[in-house]
N, C-alpha and C positions, 0 to 999 in steps of 0.2 A: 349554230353559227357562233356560238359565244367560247364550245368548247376551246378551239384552237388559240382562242385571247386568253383564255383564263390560263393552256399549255402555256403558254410566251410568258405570261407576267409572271406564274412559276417560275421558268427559268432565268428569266432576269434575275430572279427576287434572290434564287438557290445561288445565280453566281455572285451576286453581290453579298449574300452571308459568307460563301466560300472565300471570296476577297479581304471578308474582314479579319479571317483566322491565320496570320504569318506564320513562314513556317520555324520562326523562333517558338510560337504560341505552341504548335505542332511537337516540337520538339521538347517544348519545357514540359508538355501535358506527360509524353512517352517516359519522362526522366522519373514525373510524379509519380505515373503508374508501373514501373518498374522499381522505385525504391518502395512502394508499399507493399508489391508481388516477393520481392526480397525480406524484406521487414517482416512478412508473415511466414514464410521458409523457415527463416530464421528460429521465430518463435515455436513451430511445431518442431521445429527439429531441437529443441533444447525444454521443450515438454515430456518430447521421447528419449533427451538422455538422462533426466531427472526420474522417466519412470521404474527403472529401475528399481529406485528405492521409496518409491513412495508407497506408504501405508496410511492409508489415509481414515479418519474417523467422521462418521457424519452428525451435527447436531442441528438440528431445525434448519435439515437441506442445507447445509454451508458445510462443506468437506474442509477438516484439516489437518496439516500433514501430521502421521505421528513418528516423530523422531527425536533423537536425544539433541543435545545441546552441541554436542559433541561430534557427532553424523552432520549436522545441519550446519556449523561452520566449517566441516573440512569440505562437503561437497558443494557449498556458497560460494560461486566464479561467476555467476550470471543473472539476473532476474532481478524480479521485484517482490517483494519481499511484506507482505500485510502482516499484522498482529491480529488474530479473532479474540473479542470477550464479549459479556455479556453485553454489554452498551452496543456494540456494533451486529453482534445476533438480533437482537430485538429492533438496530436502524432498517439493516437487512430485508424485516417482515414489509417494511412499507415504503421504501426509496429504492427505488427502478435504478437509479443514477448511478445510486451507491452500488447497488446490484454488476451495472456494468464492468464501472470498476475493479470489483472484485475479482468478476470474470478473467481480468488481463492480471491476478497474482499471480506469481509464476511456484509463490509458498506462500502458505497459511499456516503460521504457526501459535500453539493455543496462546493466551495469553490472561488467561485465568485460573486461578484456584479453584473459580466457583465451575469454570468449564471442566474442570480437572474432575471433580465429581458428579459432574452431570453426565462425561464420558464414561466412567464406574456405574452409574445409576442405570444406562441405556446397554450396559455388558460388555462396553466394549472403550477398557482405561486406555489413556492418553498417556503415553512416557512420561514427557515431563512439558512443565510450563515453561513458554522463552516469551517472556512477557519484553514487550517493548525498550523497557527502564533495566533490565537485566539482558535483551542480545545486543543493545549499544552500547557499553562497557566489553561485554564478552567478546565481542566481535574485534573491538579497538584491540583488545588485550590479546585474542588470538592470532593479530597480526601485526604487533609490537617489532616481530624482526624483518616484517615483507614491505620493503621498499615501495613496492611497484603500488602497495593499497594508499591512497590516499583521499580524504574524505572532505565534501560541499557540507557544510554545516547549515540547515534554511530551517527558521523557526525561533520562537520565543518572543518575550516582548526585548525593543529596542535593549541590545547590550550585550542580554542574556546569551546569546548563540553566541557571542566573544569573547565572554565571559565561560564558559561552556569550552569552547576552543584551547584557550589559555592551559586551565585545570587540566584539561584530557591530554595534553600533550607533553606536559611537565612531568603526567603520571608515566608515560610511555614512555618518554625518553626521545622522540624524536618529533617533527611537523606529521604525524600524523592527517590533522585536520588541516587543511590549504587555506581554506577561506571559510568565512562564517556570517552568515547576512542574517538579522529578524526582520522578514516583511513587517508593514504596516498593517494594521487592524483590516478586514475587509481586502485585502491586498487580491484574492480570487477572484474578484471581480471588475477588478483594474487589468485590462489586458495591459494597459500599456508596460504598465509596472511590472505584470507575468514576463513581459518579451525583454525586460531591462534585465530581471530576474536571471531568465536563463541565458543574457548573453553574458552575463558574470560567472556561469557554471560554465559556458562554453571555454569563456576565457580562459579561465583557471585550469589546475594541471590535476584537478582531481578526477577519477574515475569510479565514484561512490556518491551518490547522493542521501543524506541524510535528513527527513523532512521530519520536523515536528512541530505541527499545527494544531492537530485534535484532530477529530474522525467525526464526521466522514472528509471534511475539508483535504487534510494531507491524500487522502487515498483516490481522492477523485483530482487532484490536480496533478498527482504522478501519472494517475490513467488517460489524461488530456495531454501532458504536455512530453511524456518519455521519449517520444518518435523526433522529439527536436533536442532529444541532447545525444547524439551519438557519442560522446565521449565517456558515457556514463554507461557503467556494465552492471553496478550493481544499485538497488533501490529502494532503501529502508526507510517506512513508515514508522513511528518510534514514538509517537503521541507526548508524553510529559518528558520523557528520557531528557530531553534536553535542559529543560527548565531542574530535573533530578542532578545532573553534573552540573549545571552551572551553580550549585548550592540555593539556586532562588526558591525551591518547594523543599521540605523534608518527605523521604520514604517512610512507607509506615516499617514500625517493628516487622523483625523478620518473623517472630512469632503471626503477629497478626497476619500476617500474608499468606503463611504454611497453615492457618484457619478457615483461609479463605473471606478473612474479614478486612482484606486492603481497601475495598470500596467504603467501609464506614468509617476506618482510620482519614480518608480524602474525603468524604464528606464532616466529617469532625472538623478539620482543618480550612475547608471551602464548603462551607453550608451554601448560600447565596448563589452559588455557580453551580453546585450540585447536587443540590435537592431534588430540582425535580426527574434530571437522571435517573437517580439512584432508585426514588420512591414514588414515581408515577411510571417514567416510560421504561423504564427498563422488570420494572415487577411481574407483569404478566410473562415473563422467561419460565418462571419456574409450573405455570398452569398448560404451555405451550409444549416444556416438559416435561409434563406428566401426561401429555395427550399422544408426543409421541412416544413415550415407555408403552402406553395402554395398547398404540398402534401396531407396537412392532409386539409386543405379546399375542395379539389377534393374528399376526400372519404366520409366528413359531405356530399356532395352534392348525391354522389353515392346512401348513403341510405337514404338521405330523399325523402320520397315520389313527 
């Protein structure tokens, strides 16, 4: 007796949910689910024209691409673009977040000396280093005469990104850089201030995004927010680069760098900020790397006869 009541107030209930879904709702859902299905097209299809040239090296499961400096800006039209060193290796081992991130690099390129020889160490050398502070310069300077590149400047403390703008464009000769914002301290966690953010990238007439925050901060907020700047094709993670051009930090000696000793020239300079990087959490790299030398020695032996 009670089935046919409980049929009915079902179907009231179904047609009163169905009444509350307009068919604007209807329509806006089909728009969202259609520019994601496009949005991911997009991405595999420009995965597969990258793969061509990609040679890629792997160190503690984090592939990255091995290419010259010189391969990497002429075939540079599209993507988003990480920096790997050791600080980001070793965040990698225990942040999911960061992990996903990563996932959505469209390149990985090394960004250490000290990767530069742990690539040598595991038999399989890395070209060269495009360290973050060396492909924002190279990159501006490789397209000194293309119009069409022009660059969002986001990062630094208050000035610095303007300051940074200024220097880079004098050096070039034209506007390269359009506009130049430093968010505020914590600014990743202010939506509101993210949505102000990129309606100033929308505005603007750049088609470059240049983020320099720190890591993992920069690499997790281009992996959140890329799919709302359509205007922007290409998407460089550059860590200090900015604060490097705007003259506010000194680069270590080029010697130091070509040693692989850049991280104690920056902690010389910034103890307090990066002590415990340098000599707590990033140290266990080098036991991580010896685990996998030892690993990949075990499996050359598995299959050789």
């Amino acid at each position: 007796m009670n089935l046919p009541k409980f049929i009915t107030v079902g179907k009231v209930m179904e047609h009163k949910s169905t009444q509350r879904v307009s068919s604007e709702q209807v329509q806006q859902l089909y728009r969202e689910f259609r520019k994601a299905a496009l949005t991911s097209t997009a991405r595999e299809l420009q995965k597969q024209q990258y793969a061509h040239l990609r040679e890629q090296v792997e160190i503690l499961n984090v592939p990255i691409d091995n290419l010259s400096i010189s391969e990497f800006l002429t075939n540079l039209t599209r993507g988003v673009v990480f920096t790997p060193n050791v600080d980001h290796l070793m965040k990698l081992q225990r942040d999911s977040e960061f992990v996903e991130a990563y996932s959505q690099a469209d390149f990985r390129v090394c960004d250490s000396q000290v990767l530069m020889f742990a690539s040598k160490f595991l038999g399989t050398p890395i070209k060269a280093k495009i360290s973050g502070s060396d492909l924002f310069p190279s990159f501006c300077e490789h397209h000194r005469n293309n119009e069409h590149i022009k660059i969002f400047l986001l990062g630094g403390a208050e000035g610095v990104a303007a300051r940074a703008r200024r220097r880079i464009n004098e050096r070039i000769g034209r506007e390269i850089i359009v506009e130049a914002h430093s968010p505020s301290f914590g600014f990743e966690r202010n939506e509101d201030e993210c949505q102000a953010i990129l309606e100033m990238v929308r505005q603007s007439s750049a088609n470059v995004l240049v983020v320099g925050v720190g890591a993992p901060k920069q690499e997790k907020w281009i992996a959140k927010y890329r799919d709302q700047l359509p205007n922007i094709d290409i998407f460089l993670a550059v860590g200090a680069a900015i604060d490097f051009e705007a003259g506010n930090k000194p680069r270590a000696p080029q010697l130091m760098s070509q040693l692989g000793l850049e991280w104690l020239y920056r902690l010389i300079t910034e103890p307090h900020r990066l002590w415990k990087r340098y000599l707590v959490d990033d140290l266990p790299f080098f036991w991580l790397l010896l685990k996998e030398k030892l690993t990949r020695l075990k499996k050359i032996r598995v299959i050789s006869p």
